[in-house]
Structures are given as structure tokens and as C-alpha cells.
BAMI-915437 format. One record per residue: x, z, y of N, C-alpha, C in turn; residue in three letters. Coordinates in pm, whole numbers, plus 50000, padded with zeros to 5 digits. Each point is the difference from the previous one (the first is absolute). Example, Ala and Ser with C-alpha at 12.3 -4.5 7.8 and 13.67 -1.06 7.14 Angstrom:
2
513195078049431499115000050119500905000050120ALA499654992850105500825000650119499235007350109SER
***
This chain:
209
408872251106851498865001150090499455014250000UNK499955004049850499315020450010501275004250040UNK501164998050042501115003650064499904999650149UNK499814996050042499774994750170498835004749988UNK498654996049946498805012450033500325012550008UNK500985004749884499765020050033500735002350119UNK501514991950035500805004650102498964997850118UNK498724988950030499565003950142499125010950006UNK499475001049849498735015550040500865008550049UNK500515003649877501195009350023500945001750173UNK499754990150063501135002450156498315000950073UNK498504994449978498705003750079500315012949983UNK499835012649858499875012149954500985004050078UNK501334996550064501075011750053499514996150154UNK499714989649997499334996950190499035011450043UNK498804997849855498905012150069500035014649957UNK501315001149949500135011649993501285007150098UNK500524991550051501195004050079499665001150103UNK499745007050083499404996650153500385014450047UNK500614998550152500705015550035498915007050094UNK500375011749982498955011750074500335000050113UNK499345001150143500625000950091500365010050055UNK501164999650104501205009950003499405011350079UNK500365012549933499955013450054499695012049816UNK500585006750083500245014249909498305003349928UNK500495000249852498274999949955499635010449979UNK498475011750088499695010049990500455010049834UNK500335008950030499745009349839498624996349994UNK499454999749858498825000849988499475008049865UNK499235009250015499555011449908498625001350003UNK499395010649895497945000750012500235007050116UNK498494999650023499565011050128500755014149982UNK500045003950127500025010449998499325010150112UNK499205014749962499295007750102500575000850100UNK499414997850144500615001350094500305013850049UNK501215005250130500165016249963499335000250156UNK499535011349996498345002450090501745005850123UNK499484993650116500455001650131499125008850106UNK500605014250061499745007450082500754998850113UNK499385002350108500865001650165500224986350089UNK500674997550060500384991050085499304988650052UNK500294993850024499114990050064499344988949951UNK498674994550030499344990449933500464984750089UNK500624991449960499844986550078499164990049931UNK499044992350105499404989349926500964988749995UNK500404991249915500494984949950499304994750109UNK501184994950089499474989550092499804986749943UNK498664992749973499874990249899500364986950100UNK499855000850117500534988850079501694996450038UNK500595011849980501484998049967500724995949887UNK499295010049890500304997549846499784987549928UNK501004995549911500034987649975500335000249798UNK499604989949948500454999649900500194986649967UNK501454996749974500554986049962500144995649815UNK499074989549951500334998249891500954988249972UNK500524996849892500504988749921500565000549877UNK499724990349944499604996749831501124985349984UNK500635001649939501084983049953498954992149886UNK500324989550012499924990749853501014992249939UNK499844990349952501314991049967500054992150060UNK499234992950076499624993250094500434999650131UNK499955014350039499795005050120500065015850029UNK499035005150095499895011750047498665000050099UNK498945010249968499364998850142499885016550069UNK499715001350095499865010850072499105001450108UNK499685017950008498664999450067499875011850085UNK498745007150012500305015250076498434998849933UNK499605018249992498595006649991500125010550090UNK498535004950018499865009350073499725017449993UNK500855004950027500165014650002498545009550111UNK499084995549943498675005750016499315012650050UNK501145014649972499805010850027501245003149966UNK499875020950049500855009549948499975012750053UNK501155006649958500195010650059501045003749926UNK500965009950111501545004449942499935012550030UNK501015004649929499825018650069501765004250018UNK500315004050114501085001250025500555016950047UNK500675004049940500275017850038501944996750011UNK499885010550122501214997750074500824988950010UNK499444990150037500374988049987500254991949932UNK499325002849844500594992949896498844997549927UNK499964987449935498644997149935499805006849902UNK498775005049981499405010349803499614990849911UNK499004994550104498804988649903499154990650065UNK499134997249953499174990050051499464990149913UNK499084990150046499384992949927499754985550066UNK499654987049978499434993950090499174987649905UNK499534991350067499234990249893500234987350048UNK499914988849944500144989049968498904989650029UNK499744993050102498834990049962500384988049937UNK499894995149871500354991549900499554984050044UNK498825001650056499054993750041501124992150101UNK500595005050086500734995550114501574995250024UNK500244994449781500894995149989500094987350045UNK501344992550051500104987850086501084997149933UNK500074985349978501534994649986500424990050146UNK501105002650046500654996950123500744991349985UNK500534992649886501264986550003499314985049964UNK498165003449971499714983449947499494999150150UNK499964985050058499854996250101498564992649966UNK499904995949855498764990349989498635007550016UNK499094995950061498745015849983499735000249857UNK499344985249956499365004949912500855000149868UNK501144997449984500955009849906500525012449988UNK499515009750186500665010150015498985005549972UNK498364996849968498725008649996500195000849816UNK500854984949918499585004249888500705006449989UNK501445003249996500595013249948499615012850033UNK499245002150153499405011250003499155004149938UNK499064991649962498895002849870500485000149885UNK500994994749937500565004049857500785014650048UNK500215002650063500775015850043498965008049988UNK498744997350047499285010250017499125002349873UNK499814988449924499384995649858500435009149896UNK499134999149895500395011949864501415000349934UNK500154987050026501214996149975501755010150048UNK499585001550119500905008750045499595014450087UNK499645004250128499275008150038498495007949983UNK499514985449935497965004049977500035005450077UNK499484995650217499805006750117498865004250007UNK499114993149932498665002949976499675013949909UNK500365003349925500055011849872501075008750085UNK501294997750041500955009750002499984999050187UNK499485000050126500164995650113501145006650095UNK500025018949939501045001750042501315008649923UNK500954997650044501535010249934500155014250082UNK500245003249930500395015950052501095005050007UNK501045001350044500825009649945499985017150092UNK500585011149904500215010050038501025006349991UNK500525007950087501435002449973500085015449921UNK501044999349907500005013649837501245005250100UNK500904995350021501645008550022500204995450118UNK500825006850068500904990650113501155008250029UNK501484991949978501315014749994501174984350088UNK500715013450033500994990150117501074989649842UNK500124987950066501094993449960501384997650013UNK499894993950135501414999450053499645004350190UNK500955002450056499895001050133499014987150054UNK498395007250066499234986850029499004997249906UNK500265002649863499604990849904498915010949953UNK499034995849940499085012449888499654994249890UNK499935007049912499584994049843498465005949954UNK499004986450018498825006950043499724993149829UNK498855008949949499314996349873498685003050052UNK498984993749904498594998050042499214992149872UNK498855003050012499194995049902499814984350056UNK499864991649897499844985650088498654993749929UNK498854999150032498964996949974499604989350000UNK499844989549844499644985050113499454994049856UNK499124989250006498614996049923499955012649904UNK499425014950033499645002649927501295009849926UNK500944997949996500975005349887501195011150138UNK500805008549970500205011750113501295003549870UNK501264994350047501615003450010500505010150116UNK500845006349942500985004550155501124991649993UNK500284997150105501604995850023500505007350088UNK501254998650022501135000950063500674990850144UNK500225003650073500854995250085500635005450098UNK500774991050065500945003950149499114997950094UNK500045010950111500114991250131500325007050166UNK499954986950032500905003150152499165010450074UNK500775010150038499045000250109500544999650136UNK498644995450092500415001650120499825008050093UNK499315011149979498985002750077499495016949929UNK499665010750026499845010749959499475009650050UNK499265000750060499595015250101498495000649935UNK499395008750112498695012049942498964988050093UNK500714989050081498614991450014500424985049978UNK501144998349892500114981850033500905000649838UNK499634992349972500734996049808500754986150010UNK500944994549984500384985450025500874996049814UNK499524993549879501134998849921499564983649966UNK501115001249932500094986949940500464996749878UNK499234995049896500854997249864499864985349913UNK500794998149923500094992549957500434999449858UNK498954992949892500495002549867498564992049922UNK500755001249888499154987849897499085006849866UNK499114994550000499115010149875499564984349897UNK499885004949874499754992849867498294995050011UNK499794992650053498404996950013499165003249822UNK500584996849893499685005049896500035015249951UNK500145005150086499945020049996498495002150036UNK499474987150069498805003250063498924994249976UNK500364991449859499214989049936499864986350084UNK500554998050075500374985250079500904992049930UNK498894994949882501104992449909499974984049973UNK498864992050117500774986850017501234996949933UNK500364986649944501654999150019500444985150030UNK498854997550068500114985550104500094985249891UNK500344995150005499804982449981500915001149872UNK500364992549904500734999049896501174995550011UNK499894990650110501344993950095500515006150120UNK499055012350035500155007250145499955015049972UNK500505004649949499935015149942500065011550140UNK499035010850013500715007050100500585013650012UNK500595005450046500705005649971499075015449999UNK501135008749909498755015249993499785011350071UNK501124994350100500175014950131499694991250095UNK499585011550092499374994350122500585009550145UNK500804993050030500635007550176499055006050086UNK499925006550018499405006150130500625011050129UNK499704995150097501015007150141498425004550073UNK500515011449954498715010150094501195003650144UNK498955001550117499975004250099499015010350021UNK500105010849999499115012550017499755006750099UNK499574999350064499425010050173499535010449984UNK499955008850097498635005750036500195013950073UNK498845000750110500455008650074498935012450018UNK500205007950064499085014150027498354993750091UNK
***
């Protein structure tokens, strides 16, 4: 019988600890770093009505997914190529998009926004700013940036597409996964429902002269 008890803790313990990250390339992630002061070229504001930001988080259970809102900005672009920029986050204006029930889709929005994971109230918005930006592959740029969120400010790393490049219109797109515990988002869900510690996100970035 203490034979068959340890083998089921023991297969609960690999349940809530096994649970996969969801798929995409996971940012470098390093401390802050000073941003390098940008002269010349052109200022674009972040079109916040184009710009988009897609989240999703797995469990063992499941998966849910959502979008927030890209609030402000500004980019600075010299001879057609991005320097820097900055933009902000309204935290406040996180949504999850796959529960159909309301009032199950309002409670996970309030445990999202709760101390528990975001504190929207204490932390309302994210920041990021961009430290580097150097070509990748044909198309591609490898942008780093300070990433600001409840409070705590990583740089990461990433790819992204671009589409778009001149002295009045910015078009990119990226996609990649960051460690929600880099940022003190350290929930770790249900004992039977574990969730996972990276979190996907597909920015869509605008913005024009």
C-alpha cells in the first residue's frame, strides 16, 4: 500500500512539474543595460491602433491566450533603418480571447492582473526600450531592449521581420518567448495544473511619421 502511495505522488510530482513551454525561440535574457543615446533621422510615433501584442501561457491542462495593449511610442529611424525607440504597455488592457464563458473569462482576467501575477494595480504599465539593433539575416533584425514589467527591467534579445522601413512608416514583426520568473511572475498554478514558465508573445509593431 506505501508502495502504490509513493508511485501516485510521485507520477502527481512529474504531472506538475512536466508541463511544456509554448513554442517559439526564447529571448536572450541579461540585466539592464544603458541605452546608446540616438542622433539624426527620423522620429516615428507607434501607431497604437495598428500595433498589436499577442500573449499565451500553456498548462497541463491546457493553454490559454490573449492580446494587451501597446499604449504609446516612438521609433527613430536614420536612412532607413531602425536606431531605437521606446514604447509602453497598458497592462490594465490585458484580455484573454479562447474562454467563451464570461464569467470564467473575467476570473482569469483578474487573477492575471492580481499580485499574483502582473499586480495591474501597483505595476499598470511595461515598458520596453530598445539598447542595440544590428542586421540578422536578409529581412530579419536582432533587436535588444530593456523589458520593463511589475517593477523589475531585463534586456532581451530577439528576431524580427521586417516589413516595412523608410523615414515615414516602420512595419516588424516578432516572435519569441521570455521566462515570466526573470520578472518575478512566479505563480506556478494548481498542484495538479502547473503552468508553464515562458510566456509567447507575437508583437506587431507600427508606426508612422
Amino acid at each position: 500500500m506505501k508502495k502504490l502511495l509513493f508511485v501516485l505522488l510521485g507520477g502527481s510530482v512529474f504531472v506538475t512539474s512536466c508541463v511544456d513551454n509554448p513554442e517559439g525561440k526564447k529571448a536572450e535574457t541579461t540585466e539592464s543595460v544603458t541605452p546608446a543615446a540616438t542622433t539624426g533621422g527620423a522620429s516615428l510615433t507607434v501607431d497604437t491602433a495598428a500595433s498589436s501584442i499577442a500573449w499565451l501561457g500553456n498548462k497541463v491542462t491546457g493553454k490559454h491566450n490573449g492580446t494587451i495593449r501597446i499604449s504609446g511610442g516612438s521609433l527613430q529611424i536614420q536612412d532607413g533603418k531602425l536606431t531605437g525607440g521606446k514604447f509602453t504597455v497598458n497592462m490594465g488592457s490585458l484580455t484573454n480571447l479562447d474562454i467563451t464563458d464570461t464569467a470564467y473569462k473575467a476570473k482569469l482576467e483578474g487573477h492575471l492582473k492580481a499580485p499574483d501575477f502582473f499586480d495591474v494595480a501597483k505595476y499598470p504599465e511595461a515598458n520596453f526600450e530598445i539598447t542595440n539593433v544590428s542586421d540578422s539575416t536578409a529581412g530579419k533584425l536582432k533587436i535588444s531592449g530593456n523589458l520593463t514589467l511589475k517593477g523589475v527591467s531585463k534586456n532581451i534579445t530577439f528576431d524580427a521581420d521586417v516589413l516595412e522601413s523608410t523615414a515615414t512608416a516602420f512595419k516588424a514583426k516578432a516572435d519569441f518567448n521570455i521566462n515570466r520568473l526573470d520578472w518575478g511572475v512566479s505563480y506556478p498554478g494548481m498542484k495538479d495544473d502547473a503552468i508553464s514558465q515562458e510566456i509567447n508573445l507575437k508583437v506587431d509593431l507600427q508606426a508612422k511619421k
